[in-house]
N, C-alpha and C positions, 0 to 999 in steps of 0.2 A: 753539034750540040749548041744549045744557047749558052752566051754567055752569059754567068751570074745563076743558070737556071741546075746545071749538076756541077756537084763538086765531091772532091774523094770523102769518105766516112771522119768528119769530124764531130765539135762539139754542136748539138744545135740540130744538127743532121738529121735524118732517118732514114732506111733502104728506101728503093725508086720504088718496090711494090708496094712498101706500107703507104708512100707519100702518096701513089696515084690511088687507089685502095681508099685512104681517108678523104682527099679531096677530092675525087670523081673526076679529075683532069689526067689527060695523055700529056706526054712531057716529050714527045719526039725521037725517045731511044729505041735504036734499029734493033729488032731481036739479036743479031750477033754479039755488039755491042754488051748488052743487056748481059748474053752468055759467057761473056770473057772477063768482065770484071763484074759480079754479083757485088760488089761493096759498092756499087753508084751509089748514088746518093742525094737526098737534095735537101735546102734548108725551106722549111713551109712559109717563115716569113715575107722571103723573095718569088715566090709563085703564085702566093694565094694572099695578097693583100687587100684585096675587097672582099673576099669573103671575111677575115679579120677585121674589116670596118662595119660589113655589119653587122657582127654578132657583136660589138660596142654599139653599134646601135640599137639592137633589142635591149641591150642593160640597158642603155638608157631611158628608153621608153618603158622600162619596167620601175625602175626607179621615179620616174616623174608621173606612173598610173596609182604606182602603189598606195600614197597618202588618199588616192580620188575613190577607186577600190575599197579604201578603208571605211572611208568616210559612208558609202554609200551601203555597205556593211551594216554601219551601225544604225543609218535612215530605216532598213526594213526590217533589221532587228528592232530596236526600240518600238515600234504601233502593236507588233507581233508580243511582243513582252509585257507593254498596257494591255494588249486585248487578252491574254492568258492573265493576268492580274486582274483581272475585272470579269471573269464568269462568275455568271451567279451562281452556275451548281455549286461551287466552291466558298460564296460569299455571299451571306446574306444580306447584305448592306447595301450594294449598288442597285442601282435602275436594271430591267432587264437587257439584252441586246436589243428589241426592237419591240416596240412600247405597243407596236400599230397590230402588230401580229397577235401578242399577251391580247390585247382590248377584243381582237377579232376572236381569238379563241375560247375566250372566257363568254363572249358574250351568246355564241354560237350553242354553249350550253345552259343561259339565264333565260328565263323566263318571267313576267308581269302574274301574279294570282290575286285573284277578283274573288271576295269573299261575300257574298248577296243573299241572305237570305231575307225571306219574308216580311221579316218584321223593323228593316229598312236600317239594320247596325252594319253598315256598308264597312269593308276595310280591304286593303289595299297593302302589297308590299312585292317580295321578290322572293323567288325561289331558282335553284340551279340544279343539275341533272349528277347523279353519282351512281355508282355501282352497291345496287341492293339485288343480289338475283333472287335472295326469300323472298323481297315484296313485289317483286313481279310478275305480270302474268301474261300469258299470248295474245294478250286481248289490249293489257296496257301497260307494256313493256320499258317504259321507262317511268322512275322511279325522282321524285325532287326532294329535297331536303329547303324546308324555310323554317319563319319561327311560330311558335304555340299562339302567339297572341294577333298573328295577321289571318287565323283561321279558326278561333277560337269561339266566336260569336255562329260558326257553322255548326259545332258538331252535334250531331243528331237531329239535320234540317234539310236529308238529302243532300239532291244533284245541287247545290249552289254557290261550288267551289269550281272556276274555271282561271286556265291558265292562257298564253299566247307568247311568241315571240311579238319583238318591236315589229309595228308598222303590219301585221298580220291578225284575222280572226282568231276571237278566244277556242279555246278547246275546253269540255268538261275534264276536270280533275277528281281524282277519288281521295277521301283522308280516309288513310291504312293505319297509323298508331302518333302517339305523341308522349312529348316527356314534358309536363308543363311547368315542371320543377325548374327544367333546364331553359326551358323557353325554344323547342325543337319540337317539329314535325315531318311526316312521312306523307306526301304523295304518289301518286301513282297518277300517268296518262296513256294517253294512245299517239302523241304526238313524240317521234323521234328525235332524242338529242344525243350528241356524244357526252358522255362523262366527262365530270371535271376530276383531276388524279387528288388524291390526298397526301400532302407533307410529310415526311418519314421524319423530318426536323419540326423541334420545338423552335419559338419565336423568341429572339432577343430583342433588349431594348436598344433601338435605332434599326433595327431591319426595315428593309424596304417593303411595302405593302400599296395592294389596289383592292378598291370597293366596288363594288360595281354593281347596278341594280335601278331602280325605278324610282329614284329621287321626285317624293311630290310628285307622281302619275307621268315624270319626263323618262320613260323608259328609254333605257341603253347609258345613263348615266353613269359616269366614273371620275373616281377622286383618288389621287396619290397621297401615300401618305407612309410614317411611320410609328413603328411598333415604341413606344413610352415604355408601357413597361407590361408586364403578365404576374398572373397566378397560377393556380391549375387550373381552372377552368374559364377562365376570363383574362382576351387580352384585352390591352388601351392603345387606341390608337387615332393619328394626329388626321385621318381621312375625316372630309366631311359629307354629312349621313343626313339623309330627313326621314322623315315617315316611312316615307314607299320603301327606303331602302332594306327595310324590314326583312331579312330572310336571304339576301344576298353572299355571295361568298363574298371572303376576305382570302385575296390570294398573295401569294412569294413572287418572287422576280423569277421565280421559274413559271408559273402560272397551276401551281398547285394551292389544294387549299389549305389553311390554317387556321380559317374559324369563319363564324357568321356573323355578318351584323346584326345586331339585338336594339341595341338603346344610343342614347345620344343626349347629352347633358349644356342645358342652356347658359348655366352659370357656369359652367366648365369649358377649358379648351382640350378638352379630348371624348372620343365616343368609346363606345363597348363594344366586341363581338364575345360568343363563345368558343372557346377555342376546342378542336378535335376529343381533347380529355372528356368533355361533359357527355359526347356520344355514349361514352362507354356504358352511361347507366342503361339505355334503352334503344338506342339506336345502331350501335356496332358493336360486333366481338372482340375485344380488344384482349393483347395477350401479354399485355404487361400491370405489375401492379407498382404503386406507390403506398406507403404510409395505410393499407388497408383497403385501399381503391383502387379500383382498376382504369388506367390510363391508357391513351393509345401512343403515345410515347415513351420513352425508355428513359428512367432516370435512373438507372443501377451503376449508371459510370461516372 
C-alpha cells in the first residue's frame, strides 16, 4: 500500500469503494486485502488534489464570467425591450419599423387621376385602391376611393376620367357614385392593385401619419407628419399637401388608412383629410353609431 494513500476508518475518511467509485481512480488494493479488512479506507484530500484544484478553478472562472454574463444579458435585453416598446400595433405615436417598405406598399396601391373633359377644366389629384366587392365588376375589378372635387368637373362627360401608376400609361377609369357633401368618390378600373386595409383605430393628437399622392403632378410624393388634432369626420394634420394630393390616403405607422387628403390652408400650418367616419354616409357600411350617426369607428367605450 502507499503510504499516506489508505489509512484505517477515521474522521475525514470514506470506504476504498465509495473513494474509487467517486474518483474514478484505482488505489492499488489486492482483492484479498480488500476482503480481509472491508473498513480500508482513504482520505480524498490526499489522492485526489488536482482534481480539488480544479474544480476551484471552474469557481473561479465562474465568479470572474458572471458580472461579463450579466452584463451582456442586459446589452440584448435592453434593443429587445426598445423594440417591443416601440411597435406601432400597440403605439400610435412612433415612426413605423421600416419607413421604406410603408412608402413601397402604400404606394403599390396609389394611383395619379386625370380628370379631362372637353371643355378644358382639367384637374388633377390622387386616388388609392380599397376593398368595395358591390362596386366591382369582372371587367373592372378594382375599385379607388379619391375626392368629389378632383372628379367633379367630369360627371356626366363620359370616358374622361383616367388613372395610372408612377412612371406608367394612363388607364380609363369609370365614376360609380359620390358623396359631395363629404368631398368622396368611387372609381372603378381594369388596372390591378392591392388594397390598402382600413384602421380599426380612431386618430389621436400627435399620432404618427403619411400622405402620399401626386403633389403638383410629382407623382409617388410623400410627406410625414402628425395627427394636431380630429373631429368626427375631419382630421388636421402637420403632413404637407398641394393640389395633386387631392384624394390620396392618409395612413398609420401601420400602413392602414385613416382618412383622405381633402384641403390644405395657406394661412394655416396644418391640412385636412376626411377621416373613415365621413364613409359611412355613402360609401361604407359602417356598424357603429355615435350621437345619431353612423360611424366606422367605436366610440361606446
Amino acid at each position: 500500500m502507499r503510504s499516506g494513500a489508505v489509512a484505517l476508518m477515521a474522521t475525514g475518511a470514506i470506504p476504498i469503494f465509495n473513494a474509487e467509485r467517486a474518483t474514478g481512480q484505482g488505489f492499488g488494493i489486492p482483492y484479498k486485502s480488500r476482503e480481509f479488512n472491508k473498513e480500508l479506507s482513504v482520505t480524498l484530500r490526499n489522492v485526489s488534489p488536482m482534481k480539488q484544484d480544479a474544480n476551484k478553478f471552474i469557481a473561479y472562472l465562474a465568479i470572474i464570467a458572471s458580472p461579463f454574463a450579466l452584463g451582456a444579458f442586459f446589452l440584448a435585453w435592453s434593443p429587445a425591450q426598445q423594440f417591443s416598446n416601440e411597435d406601432p400595433a400597440g403605439d400610435g405615436y412612433v415612426p413605423p419599423r421600416s419607413i421604406e417598405r410603408l412608402v413601397d406598399r402604400t404606394q403599390e396601391s396609389t394611383v395619379t387621376v386625370w380628370c379631362e373633359p372637353k371643355d378644358d377644366k382639367f384637374s388633377q389629384g390622387t386616388a388609392w385602391a380599397i376593398e368595395l366587392k358591390k362596386d366591382a365588376t369582372k371587367e373592372l375589378p378594382t375599385v379607388l376611393i379619391t375626392n368629389h372635387h378632383v372628379i367633379d368637373t367630369c360627371i356626366g362627360k363620359g370616358d374622361v376620367i383616367t388613372v395610372a401608376l408612377p412612371f406608367e400609361d394612363p388607364v380609363a377609369a369609370e365614376l360609380v357614385r359620390w358623396d359631395a357633401e363629404n368631398d368622396l368618390a368611387v372609381l372603378r378600373t381594369k388596372l390591378k392593385l392591392p388594397v390598402l386595409g382600413l384602421s380599426e383605430y380612431d386618430t389621436f393628437p400627435g399620432y404618427w401619419v403619411m400622405a402620399l399622392g401626386s403633389a403638383d403632378g410629382y407623382e409617388g410624393s410623400v410627406a410625414f407628419g402628425n395627427v394636431i388634432n380630429s373631429n368626427r369626420t375631419e382630421i388636421l394634420v402637420t403632413n404637407n399637401i398641394s393640389s395633386g394630393s387631392s384624394g390620396g390616403a392618409l395612413v398609420d405607422n401601420e400602413g392602414n388608412v385613416v382618412g383622405v387628403m381633402t384641403w390644405s390652408l395657406d394661412e394655416q400650418q396644418y391640412n385636412g383629410a376626411v377621416s373613415l367616419n365621413a364613409f359611412c354616409v355613402k360609401i361604407l357600411e359602417c356598424k357603429y353609431e355615435y350621437d345619431g350617426d353612423k360611424t366606422w369607428w367605436d366610440y361606446s367605450n
